[in-house]
Biotite code that builds the C-alpha atoms (Angstrom):
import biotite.structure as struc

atoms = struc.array([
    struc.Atom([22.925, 12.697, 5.874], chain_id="A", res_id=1, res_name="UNK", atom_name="CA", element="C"),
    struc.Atom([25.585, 13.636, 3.886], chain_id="A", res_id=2, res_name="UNK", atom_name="CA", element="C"),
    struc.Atom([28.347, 11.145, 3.740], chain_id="A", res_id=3, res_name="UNK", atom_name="CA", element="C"),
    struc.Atom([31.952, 12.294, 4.374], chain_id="A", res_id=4, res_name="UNK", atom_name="CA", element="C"),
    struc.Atom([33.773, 9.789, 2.029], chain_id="A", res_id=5, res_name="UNK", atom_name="CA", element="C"),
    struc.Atom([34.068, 9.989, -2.271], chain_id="A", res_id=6, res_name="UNK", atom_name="CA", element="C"),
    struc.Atom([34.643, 7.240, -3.995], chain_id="A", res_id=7, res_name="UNK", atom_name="CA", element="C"),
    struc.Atom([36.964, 7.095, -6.616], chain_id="A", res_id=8, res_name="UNK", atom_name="CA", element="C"),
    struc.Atom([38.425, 4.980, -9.240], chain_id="A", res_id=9, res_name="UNK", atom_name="CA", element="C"),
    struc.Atom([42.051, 4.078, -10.024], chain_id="A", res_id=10, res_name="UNK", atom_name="CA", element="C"),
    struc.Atom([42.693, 1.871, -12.461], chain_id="A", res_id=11, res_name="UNK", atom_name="CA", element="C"),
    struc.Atom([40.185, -0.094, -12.361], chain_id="A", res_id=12, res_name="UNK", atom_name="CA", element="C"),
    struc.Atom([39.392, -0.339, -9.004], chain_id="A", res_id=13, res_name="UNK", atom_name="CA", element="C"),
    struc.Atom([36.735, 1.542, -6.806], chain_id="A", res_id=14, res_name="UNK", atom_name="CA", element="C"),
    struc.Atom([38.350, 2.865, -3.248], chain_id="A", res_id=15, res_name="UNK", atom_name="CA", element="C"),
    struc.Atom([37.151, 6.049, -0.847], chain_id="A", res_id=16, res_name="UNK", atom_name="CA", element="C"),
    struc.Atom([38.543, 9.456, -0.315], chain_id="A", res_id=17, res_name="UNK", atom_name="CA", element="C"),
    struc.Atom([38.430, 11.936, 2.020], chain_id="A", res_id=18, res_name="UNK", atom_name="CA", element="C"),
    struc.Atom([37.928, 15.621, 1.508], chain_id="A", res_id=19, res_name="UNK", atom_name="CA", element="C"),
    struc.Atom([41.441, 15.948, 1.770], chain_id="A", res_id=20, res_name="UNK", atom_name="CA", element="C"),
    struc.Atom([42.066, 13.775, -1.254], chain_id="A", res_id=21, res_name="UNK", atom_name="CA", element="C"),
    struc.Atom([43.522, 11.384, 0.799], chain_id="A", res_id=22, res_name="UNK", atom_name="CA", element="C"),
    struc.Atom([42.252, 7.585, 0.693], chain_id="A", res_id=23, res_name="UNK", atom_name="CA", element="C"),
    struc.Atom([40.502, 6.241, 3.643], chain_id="A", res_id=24, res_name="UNK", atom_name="CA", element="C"),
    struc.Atom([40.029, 2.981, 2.042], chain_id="A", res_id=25, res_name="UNK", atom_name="CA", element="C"),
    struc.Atom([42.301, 1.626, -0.633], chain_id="A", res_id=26, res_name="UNK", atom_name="CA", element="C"),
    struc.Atom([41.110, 1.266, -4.127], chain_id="A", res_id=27, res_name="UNK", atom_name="CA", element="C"),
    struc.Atom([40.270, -2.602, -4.141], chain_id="A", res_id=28, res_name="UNK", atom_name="CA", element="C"),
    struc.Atom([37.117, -2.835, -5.408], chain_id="A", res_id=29, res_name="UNK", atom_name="CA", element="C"),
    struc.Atom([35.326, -3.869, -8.966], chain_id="A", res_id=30, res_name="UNK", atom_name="CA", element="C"),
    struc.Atom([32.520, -1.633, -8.373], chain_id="A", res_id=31, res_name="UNK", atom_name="CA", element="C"),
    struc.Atom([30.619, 0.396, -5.853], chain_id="A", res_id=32, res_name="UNK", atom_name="CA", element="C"),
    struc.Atom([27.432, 2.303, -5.379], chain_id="A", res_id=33, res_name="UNK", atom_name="CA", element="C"),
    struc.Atom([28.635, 4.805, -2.582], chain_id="A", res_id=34, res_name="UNK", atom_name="CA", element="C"),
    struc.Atom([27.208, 5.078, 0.968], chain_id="A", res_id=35, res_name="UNK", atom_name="CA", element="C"),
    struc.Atom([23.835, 4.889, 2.027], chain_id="A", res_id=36, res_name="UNK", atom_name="CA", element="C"),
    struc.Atom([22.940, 5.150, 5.670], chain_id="A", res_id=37, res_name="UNK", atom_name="CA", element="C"),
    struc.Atom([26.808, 4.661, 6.639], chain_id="A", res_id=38, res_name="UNK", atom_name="CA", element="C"),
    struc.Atom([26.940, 1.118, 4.752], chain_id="A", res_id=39, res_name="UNK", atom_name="CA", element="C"),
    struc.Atom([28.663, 1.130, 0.823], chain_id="A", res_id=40, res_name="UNK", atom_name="CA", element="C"),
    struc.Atom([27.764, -1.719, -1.313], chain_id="A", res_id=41, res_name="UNK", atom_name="CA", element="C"),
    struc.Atom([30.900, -3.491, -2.800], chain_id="A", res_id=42, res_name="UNK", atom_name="CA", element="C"),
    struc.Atom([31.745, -5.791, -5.433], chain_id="A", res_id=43, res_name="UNK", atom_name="CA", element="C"),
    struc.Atom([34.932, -8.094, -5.496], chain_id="A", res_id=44, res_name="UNK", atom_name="CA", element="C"),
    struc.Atom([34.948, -10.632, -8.867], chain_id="A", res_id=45, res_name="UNK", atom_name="CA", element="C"),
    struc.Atom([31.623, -11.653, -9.156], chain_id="A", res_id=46, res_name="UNK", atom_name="CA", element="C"),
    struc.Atom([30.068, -11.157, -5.669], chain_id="A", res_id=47, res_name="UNK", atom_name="CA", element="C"),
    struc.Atom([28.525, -8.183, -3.403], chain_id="A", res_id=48, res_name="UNK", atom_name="CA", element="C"),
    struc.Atom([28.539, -7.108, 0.177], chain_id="A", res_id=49, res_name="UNK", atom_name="CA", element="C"),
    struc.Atom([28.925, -4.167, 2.046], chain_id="A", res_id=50, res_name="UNK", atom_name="CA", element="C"),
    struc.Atom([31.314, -1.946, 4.062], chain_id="A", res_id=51, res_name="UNK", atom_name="CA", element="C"),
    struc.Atom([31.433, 0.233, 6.920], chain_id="A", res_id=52, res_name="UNK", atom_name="CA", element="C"),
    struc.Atom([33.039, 3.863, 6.539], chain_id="A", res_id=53, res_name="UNK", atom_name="CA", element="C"),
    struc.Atom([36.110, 2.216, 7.509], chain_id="A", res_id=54, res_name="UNK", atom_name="CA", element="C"),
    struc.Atom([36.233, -0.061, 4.922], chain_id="A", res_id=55, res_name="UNK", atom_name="CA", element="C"),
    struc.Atom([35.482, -2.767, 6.895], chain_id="A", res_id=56, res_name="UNK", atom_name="CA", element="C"),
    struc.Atom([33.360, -5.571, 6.070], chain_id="A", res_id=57, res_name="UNK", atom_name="CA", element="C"),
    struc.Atom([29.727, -5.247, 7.738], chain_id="A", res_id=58, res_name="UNK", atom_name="CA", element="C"),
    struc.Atom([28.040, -8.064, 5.275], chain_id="A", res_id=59, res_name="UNK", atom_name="CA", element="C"),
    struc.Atom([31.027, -10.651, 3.432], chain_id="A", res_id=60, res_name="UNK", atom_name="CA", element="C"),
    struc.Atom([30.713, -11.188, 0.026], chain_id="A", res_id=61, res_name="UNK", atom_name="CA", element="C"),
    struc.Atom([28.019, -13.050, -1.297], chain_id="A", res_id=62, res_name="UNK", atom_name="CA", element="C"),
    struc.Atom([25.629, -11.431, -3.239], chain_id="A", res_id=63, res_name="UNK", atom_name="CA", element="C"),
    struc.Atom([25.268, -11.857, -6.873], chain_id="A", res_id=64, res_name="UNK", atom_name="CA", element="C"),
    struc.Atom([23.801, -8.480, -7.304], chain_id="A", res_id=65, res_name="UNK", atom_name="CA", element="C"),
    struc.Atom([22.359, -5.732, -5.155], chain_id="A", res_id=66, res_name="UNK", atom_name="CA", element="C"),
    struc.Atom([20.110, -2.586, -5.767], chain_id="A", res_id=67, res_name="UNK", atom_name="CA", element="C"),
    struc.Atom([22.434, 0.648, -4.856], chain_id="A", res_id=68, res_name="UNK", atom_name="CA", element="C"),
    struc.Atom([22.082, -0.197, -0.612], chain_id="A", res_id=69, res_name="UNK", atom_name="CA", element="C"),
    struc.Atom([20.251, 0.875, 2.637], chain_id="A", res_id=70, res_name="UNK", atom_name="CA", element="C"),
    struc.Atom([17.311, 2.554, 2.425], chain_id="A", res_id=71, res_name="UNK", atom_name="CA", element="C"),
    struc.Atom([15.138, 2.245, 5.789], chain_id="A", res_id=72, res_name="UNK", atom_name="CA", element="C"),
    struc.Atom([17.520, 0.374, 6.812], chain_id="A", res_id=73, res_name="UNK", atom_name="CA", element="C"),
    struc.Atom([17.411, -2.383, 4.087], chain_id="A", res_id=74, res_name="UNK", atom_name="CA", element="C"),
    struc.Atom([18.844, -3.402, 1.313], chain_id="A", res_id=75, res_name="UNK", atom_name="CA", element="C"),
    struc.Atom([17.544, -5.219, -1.452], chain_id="A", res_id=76, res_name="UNK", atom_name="CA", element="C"),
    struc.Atom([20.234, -8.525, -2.563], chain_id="A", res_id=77, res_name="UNK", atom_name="CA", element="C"),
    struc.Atom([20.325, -10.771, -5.420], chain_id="A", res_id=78, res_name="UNK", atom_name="CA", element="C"),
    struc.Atom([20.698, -14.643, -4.561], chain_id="A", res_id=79, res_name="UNK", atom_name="CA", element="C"),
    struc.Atom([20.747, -17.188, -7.883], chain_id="A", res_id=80, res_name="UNK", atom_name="CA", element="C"),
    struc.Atom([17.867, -15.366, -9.923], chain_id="A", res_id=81, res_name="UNK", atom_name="CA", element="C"),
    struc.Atom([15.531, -14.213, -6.902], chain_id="A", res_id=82, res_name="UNK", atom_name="CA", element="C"),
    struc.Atom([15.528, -11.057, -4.983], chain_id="A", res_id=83, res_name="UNK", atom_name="CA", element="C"),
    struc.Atom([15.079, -10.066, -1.864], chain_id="A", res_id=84, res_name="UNK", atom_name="CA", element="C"),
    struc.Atom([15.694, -7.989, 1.022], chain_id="A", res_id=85, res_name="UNK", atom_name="CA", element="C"),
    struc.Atom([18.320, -7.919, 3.865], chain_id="A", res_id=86, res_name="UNK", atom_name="CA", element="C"),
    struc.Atom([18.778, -5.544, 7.415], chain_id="A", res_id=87, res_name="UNK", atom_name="CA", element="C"),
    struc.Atom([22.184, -3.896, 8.430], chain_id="A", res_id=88, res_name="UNK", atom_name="CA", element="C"),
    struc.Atom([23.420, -7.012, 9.637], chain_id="A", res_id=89, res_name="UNK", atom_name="CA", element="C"),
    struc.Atom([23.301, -9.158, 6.758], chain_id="A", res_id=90, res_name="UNK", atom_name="CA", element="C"),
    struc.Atom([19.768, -11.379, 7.899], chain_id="A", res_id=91, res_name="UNK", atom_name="CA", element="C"),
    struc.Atom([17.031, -11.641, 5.379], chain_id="A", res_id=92, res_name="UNK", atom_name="CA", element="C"),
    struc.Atom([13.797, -9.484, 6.418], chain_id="A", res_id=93, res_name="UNK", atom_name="CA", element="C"),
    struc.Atom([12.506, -10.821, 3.551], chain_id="A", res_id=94, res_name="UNK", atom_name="CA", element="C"),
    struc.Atom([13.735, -13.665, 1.844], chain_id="A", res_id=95, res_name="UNK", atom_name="CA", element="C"),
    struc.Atom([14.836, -14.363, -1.810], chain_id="A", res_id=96, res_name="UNK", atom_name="CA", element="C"),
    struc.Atom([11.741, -15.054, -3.599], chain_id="A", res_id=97, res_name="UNK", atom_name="CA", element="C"),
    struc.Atom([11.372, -12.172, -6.023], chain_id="A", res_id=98, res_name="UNK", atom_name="CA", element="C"),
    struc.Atom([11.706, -11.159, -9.787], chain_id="A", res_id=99, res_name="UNK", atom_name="CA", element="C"),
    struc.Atom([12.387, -7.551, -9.512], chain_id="A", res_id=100, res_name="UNK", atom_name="CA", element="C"),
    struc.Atom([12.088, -5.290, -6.425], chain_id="A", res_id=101, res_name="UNK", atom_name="CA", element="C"),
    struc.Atom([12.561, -1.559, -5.926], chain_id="A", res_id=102, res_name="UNK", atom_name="CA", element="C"),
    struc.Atom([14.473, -0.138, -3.017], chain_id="A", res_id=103, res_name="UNK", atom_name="CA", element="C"),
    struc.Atom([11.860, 0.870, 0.087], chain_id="A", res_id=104, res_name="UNK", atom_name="CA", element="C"),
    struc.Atom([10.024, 4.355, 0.213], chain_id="A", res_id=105, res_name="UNK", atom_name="CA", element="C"),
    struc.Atom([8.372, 5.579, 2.921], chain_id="A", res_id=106, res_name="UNK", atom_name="CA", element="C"),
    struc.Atom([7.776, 1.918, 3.832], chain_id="A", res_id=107, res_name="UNK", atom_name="CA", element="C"),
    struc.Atom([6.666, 0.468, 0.493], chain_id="A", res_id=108, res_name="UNK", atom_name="CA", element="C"),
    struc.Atom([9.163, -1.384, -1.968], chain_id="A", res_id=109, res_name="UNK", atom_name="CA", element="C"),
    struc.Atom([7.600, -3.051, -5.069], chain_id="A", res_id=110, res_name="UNK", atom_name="CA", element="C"),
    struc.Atom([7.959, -6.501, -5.967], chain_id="A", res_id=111, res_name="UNK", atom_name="CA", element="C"),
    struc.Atom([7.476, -8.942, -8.379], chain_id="A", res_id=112, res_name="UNK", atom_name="CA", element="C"),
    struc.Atom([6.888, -12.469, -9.059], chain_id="A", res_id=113, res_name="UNK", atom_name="CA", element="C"),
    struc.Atom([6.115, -14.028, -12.337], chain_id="A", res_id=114, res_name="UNK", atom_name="CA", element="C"),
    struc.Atom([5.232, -11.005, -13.783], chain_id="A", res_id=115, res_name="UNK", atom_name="CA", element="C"),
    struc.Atom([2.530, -9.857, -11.580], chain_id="A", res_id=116, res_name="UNK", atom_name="CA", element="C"),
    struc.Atom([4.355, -6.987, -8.879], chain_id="A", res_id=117, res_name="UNK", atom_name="CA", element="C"),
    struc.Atom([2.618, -5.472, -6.176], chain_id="A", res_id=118, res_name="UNK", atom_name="CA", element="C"),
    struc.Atom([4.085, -3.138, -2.945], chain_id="A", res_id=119, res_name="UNK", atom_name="CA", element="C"),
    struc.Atom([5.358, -5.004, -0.017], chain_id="A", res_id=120, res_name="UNK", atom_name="CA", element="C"),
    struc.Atom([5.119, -2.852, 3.352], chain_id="A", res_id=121, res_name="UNK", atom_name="CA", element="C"),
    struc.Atom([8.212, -2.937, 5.625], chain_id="A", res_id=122, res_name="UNK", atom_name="CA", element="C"),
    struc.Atom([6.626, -1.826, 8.618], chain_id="A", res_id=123, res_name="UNK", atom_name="CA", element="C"),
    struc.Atom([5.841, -5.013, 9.104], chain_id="A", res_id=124, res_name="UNK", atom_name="CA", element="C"),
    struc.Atom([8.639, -7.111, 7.767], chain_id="A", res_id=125, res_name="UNK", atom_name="CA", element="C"),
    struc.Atom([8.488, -10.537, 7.842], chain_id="A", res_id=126, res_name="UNK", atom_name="CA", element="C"),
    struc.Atom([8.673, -13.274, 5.366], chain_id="A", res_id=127, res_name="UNK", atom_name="CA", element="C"),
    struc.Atom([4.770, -12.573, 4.882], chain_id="A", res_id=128, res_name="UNK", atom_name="CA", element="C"),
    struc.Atom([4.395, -8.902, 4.805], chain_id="A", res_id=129, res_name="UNK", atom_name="CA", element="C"),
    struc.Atom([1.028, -6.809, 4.564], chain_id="A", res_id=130, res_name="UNK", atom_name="CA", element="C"),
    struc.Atom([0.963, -5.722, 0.765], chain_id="A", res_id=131, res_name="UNK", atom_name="CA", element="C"),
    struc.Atom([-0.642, -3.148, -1.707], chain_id="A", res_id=132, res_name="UNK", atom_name="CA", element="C"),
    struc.Atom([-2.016, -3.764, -4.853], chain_id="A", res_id=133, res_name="UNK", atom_name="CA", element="C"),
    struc.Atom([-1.296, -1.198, -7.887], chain_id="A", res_id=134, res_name="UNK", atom_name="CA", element="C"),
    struc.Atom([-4.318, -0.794, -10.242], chain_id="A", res_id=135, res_name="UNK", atom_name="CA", element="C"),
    struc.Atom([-3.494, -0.721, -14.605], chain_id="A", res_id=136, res_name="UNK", atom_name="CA", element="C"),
    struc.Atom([-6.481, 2.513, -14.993], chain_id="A", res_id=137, res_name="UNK", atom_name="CA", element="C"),
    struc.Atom([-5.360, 2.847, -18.240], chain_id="A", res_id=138, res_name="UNK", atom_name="CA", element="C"),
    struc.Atom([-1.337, 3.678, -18.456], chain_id="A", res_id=139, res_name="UNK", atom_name="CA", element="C"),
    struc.Atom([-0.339, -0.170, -19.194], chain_id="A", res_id=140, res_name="UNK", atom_name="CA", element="C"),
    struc.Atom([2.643, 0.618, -17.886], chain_id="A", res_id=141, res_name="UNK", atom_name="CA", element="C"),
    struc.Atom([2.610, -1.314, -14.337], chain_id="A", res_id=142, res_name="UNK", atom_name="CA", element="C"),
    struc.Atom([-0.156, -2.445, -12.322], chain_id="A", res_id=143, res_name="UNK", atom_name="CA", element="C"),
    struc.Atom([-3.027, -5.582, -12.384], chain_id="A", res_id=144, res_name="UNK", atom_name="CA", element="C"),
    struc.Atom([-5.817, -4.751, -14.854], chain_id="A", res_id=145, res_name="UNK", atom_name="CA", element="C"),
    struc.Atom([-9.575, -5.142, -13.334], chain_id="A", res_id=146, res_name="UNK", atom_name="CA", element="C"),
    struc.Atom([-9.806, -8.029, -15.595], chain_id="A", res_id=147, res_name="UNK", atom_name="CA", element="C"),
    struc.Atom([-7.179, -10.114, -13.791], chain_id="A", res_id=148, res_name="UNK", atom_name="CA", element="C"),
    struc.Atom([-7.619, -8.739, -10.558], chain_id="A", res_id=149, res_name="UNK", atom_name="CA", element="C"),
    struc.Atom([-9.246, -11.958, -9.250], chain_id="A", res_id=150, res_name="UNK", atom_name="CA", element="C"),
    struc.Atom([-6.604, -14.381, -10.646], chain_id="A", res_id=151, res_name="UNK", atom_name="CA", element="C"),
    struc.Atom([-3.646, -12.134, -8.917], chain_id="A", res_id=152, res_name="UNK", atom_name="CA", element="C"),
    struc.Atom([-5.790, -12.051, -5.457], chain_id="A", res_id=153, res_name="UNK", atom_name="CA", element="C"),
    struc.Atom([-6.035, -15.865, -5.963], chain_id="A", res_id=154, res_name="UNK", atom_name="CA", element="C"),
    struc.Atom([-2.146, -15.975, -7.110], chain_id="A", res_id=155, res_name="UNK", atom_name="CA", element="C"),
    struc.Atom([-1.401, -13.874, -4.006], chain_id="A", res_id=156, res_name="UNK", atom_name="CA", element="C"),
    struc.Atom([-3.364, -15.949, -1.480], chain_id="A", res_id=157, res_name="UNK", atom_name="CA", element="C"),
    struc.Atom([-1.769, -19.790, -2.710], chain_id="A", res_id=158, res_name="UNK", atom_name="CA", element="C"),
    struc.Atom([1.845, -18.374, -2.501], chain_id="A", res_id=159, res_name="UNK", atom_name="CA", element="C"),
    struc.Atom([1.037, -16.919, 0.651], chain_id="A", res_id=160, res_name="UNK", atom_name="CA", element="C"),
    struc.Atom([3.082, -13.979, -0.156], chain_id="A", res_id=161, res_name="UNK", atom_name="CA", element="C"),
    struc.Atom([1.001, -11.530, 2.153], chain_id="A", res_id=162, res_name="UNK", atom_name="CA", element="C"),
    struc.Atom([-0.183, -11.628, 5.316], chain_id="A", res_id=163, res_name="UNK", atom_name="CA", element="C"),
    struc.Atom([-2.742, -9.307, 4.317], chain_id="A", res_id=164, res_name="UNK", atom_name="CA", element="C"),
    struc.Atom([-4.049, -7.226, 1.490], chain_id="A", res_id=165, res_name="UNK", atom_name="CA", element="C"),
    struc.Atom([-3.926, -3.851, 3.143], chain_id="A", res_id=166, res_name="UNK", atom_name="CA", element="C"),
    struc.Atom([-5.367, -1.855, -0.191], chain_id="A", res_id=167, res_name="UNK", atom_name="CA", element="C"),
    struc.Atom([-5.365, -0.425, -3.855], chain_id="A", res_id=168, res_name="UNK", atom_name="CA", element="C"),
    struc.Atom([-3.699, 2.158, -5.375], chain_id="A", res_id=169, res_name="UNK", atom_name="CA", element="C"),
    struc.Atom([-3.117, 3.528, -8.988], chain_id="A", res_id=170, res_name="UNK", atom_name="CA", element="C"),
    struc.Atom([-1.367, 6.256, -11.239], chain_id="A", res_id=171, res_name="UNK", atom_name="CA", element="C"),
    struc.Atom([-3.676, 8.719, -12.695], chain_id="A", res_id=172, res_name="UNK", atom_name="CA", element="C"),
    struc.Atom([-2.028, 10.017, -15.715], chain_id="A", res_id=173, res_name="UNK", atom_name="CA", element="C"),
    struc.Atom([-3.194, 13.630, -17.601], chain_id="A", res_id=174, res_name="UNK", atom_name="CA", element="C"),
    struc.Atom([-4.641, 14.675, -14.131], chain_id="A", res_id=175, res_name="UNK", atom_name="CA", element="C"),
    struc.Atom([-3.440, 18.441, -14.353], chain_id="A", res_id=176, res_name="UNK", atom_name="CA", element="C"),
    struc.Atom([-5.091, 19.197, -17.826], chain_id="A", res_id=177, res_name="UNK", atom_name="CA", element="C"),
    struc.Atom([-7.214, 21.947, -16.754], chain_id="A", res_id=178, res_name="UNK", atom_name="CA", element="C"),
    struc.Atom([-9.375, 21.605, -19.620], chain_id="A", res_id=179, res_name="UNK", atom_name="CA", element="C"),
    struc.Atom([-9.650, 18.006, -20.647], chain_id="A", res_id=180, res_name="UNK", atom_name="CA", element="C"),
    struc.Atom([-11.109, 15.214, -18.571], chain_id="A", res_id=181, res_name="UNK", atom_name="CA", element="C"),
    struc.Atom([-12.575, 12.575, -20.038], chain_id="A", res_id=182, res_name="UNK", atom_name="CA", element="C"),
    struc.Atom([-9.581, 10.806, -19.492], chain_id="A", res_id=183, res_name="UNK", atom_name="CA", element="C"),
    struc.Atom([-9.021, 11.086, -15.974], chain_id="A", res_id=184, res_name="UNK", atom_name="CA", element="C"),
    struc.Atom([-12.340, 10.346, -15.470], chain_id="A", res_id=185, res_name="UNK", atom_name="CA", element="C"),
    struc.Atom([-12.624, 7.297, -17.147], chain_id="A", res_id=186, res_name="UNK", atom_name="CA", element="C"),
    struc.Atom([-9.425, 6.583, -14.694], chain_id="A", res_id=187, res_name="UNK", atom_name="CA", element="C"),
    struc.Atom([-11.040, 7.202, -11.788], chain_id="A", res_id=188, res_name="UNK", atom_name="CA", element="C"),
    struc.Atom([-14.288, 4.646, -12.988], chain_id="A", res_id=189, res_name="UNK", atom_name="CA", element="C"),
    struc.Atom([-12.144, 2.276, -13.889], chain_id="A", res_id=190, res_name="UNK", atom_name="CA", element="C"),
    struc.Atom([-10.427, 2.398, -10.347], chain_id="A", res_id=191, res_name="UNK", atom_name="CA", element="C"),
    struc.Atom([-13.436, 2.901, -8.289], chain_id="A", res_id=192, res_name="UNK", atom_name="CA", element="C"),
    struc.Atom([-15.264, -0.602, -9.664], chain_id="A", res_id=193, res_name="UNK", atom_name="CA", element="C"),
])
């Protein structure tokens, strides 16, 4: 939905504007991300929380970082040096625990921990999700490589991060060369052992 308030900077400080020009809510604010799904992340000083479109405060400050805002109606949030995700009222869906997360798509955020990331599912948010693994076929970019596939699983399982390993995906790169491919299908081997 497209949001009826602009933010704008004076100064140094972040406040909201109507179409008019006129400010709905006064410029008092370090930094801002706009508003997603009626809620605008704000940052006073050092710490983050979020307003309603009155520039009231939904979530108080205390954040030490946060990921744009709402999407599905969550928000990922910064505690210390862990990550993790919060609803509309300010309670943890999932708790800090995280390295790096991405904001939820179509149910699916990715996570991280220690270096080894895989998609949490929101659908059924708790603090033990049901999770997807990315397959590395190749890119090296993101994703567990077949050859430490068994040590994630096992990485996965002790943390009890999941509640259950719903599946596998991957990212097939150099798919739409009509002409060449021996490197897609070496892709698809790799990701069908």
């Amino acid at each position: 939905r497209f949001n009826r308030l602009t933010a704008v900077k004076i100064g140094n400080k972040w406040g909201y504007i109507k179409k008019d020009g006129k400010f709905v809510i006064n410029p008092i604010f370090d930094e801002t991300f706009g508003f997603y799904e009626d809620i605008s992340a704000v940052k006073i000083g050092e710490k983050w929380g979020f307003i309603d479109e009155n520039g009231k405060f939904k979530i108080n400050l205390q954040f030490d970082d946060v990921a744009y805002g709402f999407y599905e109606g969550v928000a990922s949030v910064e505690i210390g040096d862990k990550w993790g995700f919060i609803d509309k009222d300010g309670r943890y869906v999932i708790n800090p625990q995280f390295d790096y997360v991405s904001d939820f798509t179509e149910g699916l955020a990715e996570v991280e921990i220690g270096g080894k990331g895989f998609l949490k599912d929101w659908a059924t948010c708790s603090d033990r999700p049901k999770g997807h693994l990315k397959i590395d076929t190749g890119l090296s970019r993101q994703g567990f490589t077949l050859e430490n596939l068994a040590e994630i699983i096992s990485f996965i399982k002790e943390q009890n991060l999941v509640e259950e390993l719903r599946g596998v995906f991957t990212h097939f790169a150099n798919v739409e060369d009509v002409l060449e491919h021996t490197y897609a299908k070496m892709q698809i081997d790799l990701f069908n052992k």
